[in-house]
N, C-alpha and C positions, 0 to 999 in steps of 0.2 A: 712490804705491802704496797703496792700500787696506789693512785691517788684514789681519792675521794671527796667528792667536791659538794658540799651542802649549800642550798637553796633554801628558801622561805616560799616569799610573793613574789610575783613579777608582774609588776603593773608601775604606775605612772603615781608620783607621791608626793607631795611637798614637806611633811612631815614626819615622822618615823624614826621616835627615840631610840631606839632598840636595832637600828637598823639591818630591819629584816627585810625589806624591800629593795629590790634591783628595779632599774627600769628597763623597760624592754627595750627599745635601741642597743642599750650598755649590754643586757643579757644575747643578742644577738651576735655583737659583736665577740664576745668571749665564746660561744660556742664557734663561731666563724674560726675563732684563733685557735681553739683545738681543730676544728677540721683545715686548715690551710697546713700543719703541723704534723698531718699524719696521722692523729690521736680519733678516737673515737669516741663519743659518750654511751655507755650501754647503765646496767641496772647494777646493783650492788650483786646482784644473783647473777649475773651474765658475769662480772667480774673474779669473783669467789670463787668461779665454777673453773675458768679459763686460767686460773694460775696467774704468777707473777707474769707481767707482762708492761712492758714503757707504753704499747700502744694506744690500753687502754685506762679509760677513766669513766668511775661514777659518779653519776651526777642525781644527785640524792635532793630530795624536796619536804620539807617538813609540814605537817600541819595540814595539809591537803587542803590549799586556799582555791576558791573558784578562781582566779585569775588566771591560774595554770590552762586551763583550754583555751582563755582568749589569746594570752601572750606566751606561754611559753610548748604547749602542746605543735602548734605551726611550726614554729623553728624547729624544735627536733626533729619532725616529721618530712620537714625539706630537706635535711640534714644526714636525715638517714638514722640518727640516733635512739636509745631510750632512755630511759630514767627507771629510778626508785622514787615510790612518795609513799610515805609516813604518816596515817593518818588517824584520826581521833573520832572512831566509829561510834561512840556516844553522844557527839556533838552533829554530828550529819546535818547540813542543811543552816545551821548555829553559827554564832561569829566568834571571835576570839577573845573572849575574856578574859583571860591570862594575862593577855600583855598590854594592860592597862599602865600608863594614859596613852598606849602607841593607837596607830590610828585602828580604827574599827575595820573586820575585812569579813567576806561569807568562805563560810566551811563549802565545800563540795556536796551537792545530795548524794542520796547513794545511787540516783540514775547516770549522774556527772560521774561519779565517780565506775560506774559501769563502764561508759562510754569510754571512761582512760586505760582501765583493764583491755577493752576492747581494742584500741589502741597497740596494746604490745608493750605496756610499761607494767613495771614489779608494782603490788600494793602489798605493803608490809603496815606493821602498825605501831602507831605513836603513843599506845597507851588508851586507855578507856573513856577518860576524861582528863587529859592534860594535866596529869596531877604529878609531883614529884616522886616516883616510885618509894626513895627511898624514906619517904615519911609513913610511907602503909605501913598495920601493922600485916600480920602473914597471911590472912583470911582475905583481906581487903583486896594485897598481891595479890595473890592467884585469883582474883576474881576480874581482877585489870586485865592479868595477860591473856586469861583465857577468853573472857566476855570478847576482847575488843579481836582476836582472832577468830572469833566462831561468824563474830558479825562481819569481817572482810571476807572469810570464806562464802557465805551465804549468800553476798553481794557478787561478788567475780565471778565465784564458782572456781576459782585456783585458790590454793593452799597461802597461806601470809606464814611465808618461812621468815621472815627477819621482823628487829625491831628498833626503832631507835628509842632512846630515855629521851622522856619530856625534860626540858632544861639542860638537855645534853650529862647528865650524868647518872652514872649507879655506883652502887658499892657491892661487896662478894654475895651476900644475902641476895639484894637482886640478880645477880650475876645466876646465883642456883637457880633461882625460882622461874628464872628464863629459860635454862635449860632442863628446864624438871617439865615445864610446859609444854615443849617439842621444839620453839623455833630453834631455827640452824644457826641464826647468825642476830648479831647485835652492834650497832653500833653509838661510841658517844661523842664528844665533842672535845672537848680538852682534858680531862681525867684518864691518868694513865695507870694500869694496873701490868703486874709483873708478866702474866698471860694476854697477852693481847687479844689472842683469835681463843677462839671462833666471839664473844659475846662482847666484846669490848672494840672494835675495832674504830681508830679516831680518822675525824673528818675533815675539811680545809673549808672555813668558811669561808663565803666567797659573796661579797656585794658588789659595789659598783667598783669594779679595780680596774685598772688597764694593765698593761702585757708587762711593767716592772712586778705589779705586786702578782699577777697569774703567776709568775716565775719564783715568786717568795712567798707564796703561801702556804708552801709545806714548813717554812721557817719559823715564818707565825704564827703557826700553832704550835709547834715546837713554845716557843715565847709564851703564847698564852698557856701551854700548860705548866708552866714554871710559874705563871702570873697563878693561875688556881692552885699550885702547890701552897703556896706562900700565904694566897689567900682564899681556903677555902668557903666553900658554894654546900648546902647538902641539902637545904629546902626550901627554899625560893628562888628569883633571878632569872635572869637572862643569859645564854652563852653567849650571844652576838656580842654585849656591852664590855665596851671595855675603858683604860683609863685615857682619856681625854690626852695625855702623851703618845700614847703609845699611836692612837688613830691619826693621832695630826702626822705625825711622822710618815707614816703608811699610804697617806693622802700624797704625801708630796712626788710619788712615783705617778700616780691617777693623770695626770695631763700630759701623759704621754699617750697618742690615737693609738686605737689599736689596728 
């Protein structure tokens, strides 16, 4: 499977436990470094569709934070690029309660969020309410997958074939009830299952890294999903967080310019 590269916020931060925010300078610079590379960033659905291929890469955005049109919409679009964003059709217009005490950020309205469809980027969805799939009981599911798809639809007016798990993970149960819904495709975050595709497919998180860890990021996830073997995650948490060794380490590649 070809890369896939997860995003959060991209904006400007001093604080941010959970490190979900890139700053934009940093985020320029790394899509710079795929296009100087030859690579391309398209959608998870532009990818899927075009087959295995080195050239290109998704560039996946969670959470559908407003930031995205100030800072990161311009760059793709000088760039030639698209994206996939992931978002939490319940909460439209809402901030991110979930990821308390990280800092506070605004959801996308769903005009904002028009305007990115209109753009030429995938809108797939994150869930209904940011809620851990795999705590619903089965009623609950299906009312997540399907509500927060009927409401992406009704916004773009295109289809939300894909979805990513809030917290980056699922289990088999959600795994059916994703595809008993219609979407095509799913992706999570470090949880690895014996079937990969279509519903499970894993992603490279990606913060403020410079061009060692861009080159080791399909590693470390590798790494973290052995870190989540060991110690699993099934109802609350953060995918970004990880153990305070393992990031210093990762850090120390970052001071190389991209």
């Amino acid at each position: 499977m070809s890369a896939i590269w997860m995003y959060h916020s991209i904006d400007h931060y001093t604080f941010d436990p959970y490190s979900i925010t890139v700053d934009p300078d940093t985020f320029e610079a790394q899509i710079r470094w795929l296009y100087k590379r030859g690579k391309r960033g398209v959608s998870t659905r532009e990818l899927l569709a075009a087959g295995s291929t080195g050239d290109l890469v998704a560039l996946t955005f969670d959470d559908g934070y407003a930031d995205f049109l100030d800072h990161a919409l311009p760059v793709l679009r000088r760039y030639g690029f698209t994206a996939s964003l992931y978002i939490v059709p319940g909460l439209l217009g809402d901030h991110n309660a979930w990821d308390q005490p990280g800092p506070r950020k605004r959801l996308m309205t769903a005009d904002e969020l028009r305007t990115v469809s209109d753009e030429g980027m995938e809108i797939g969805s994150h869930g209904l309410t940011h809620t851990a799939l795999t705590t619903l009981p089965d009623e609950a599911l299906k009312h997540e997958l399907a509500h927060s798809r009927d409401i992406l639809r009704d916004i773009t007016g295109q289809p939300a074939d894909g979805i990513c798990y809030p917290y980056g993970f699922a289990d088999a149960r959600v795994l059916e009830a994703v595809r008993a819904a219609g979407y095509r495709y799913g992706c999570v975050t470090v949880d690895s299952h014996p079937q990969e595709a279509p519903y499970a497919y894993r992603r490279a998180c990606i913060g403020n890294y410079g061009p060692f860890r861009l080159r080791a990021a399909p590693a470390e996830t590798r790494l973290r999903v052995l870190l989540r073997r060991l110690r699993p995650v099934r109802a609350v948490g953060h995918i970004a967080a990880v153990p305070p060794l393992l990031e210093g380490l990762a850090h120390l590649g970052d001071h190389v310019p991209l």
